[in-house]
N, C-alpha and C positions, 0 to 999 in steps of 0.2 A: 504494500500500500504506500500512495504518494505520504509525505511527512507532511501534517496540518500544521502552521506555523503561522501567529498573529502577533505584532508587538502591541503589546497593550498603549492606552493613552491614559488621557488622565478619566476619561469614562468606559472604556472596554480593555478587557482583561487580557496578558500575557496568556496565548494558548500553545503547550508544545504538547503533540501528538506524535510517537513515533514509535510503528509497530515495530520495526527491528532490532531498535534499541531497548525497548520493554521502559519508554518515557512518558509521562500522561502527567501532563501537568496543567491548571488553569489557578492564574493565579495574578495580583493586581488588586484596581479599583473595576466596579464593573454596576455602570450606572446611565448604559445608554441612552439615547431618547429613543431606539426602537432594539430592543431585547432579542427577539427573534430573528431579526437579521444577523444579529452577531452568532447567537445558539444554533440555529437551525442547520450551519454547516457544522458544527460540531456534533451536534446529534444525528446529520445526516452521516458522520465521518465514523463515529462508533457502533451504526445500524450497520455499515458496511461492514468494519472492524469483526462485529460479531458474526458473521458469516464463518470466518477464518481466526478464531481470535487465540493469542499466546496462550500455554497454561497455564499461566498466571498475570493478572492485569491487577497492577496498583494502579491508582488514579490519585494525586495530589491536589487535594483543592485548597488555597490557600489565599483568603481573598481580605483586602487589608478593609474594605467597603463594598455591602452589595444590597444590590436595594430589591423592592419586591418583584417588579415585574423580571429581575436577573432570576430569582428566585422561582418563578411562576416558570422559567425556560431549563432552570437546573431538575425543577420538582422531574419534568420531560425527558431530561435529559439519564439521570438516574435508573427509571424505571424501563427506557432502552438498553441500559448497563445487565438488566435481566436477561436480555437473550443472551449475553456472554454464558453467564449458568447454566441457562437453554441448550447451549450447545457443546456442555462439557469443559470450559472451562471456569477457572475458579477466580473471582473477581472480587476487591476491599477498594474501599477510599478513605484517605484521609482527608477530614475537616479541620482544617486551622483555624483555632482562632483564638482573641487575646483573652483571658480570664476575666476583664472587666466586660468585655463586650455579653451581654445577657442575649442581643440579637445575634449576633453570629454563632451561640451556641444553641439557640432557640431555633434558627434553619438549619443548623445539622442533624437536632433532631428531628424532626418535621422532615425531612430525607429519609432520617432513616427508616421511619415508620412506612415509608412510600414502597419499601424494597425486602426481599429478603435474605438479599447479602451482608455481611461488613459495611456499616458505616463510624469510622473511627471517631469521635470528638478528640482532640486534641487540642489542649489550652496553653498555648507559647507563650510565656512571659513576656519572651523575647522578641516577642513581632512587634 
């Protein structure tokens, strides 16, 4: 598969996808005015993805800001991260985010409930 590769700005998010190297990252501010446009090739990139996907797929989500409608495209984007399982391979994600923030741990749960794989919360001091 082609490598998914977006620099983020200061409202859409860092995206590095790459099946050879076993990379999955989205990570940044992500706070479009149109969400879908940004998502929908990334959710189109990991429907593919799971056709053929590694045995094992971590996914790094690590987002310093993200607002609902980001959120309403990731809820989307997760629950395509199913047919990874569907098809025999075994898929986790990690959810960054900083221990004060109560909303960034609040959308990771609210993901996780959406799935029945692995969804990490993880709380970095240091972000």
């Amino acid at each position: 598969m082609e490598i998914y590769k977006i620099s983020g700005t200061e409202s859409s998010p860092d995206v590095y996808l790459d099946q050879n190297k076993g990379i999955f990252t989205l990570s940044g501010r992500s706070l479009p005015e149109n969400a879908i446009n940004v998502y929908l090739p990334i959710i189109n990139w990991f429907d593919e993805y799971a056709q053929n996907p590694n045995p094992e797929t971590e996914i790094e989500i690590n987002f310093e800001y993200i607002n609902s409608a980001s959120i309403k495209q990731l809820a989307k984007l997760v629950v395509t991260l199913e047919k990874i399982k569907a098809n025999g391979g075994q898929i986790s994600v990690n959810w960054h985010f900083t221990p004060e923030d109560f909303d960034g741990k609040a959308y990771g749960e609210h993901l996780s409930r959406l799935v029945t794989f692995p969804i990490a919360l993880i709380g970095d001091a240091s972000k």
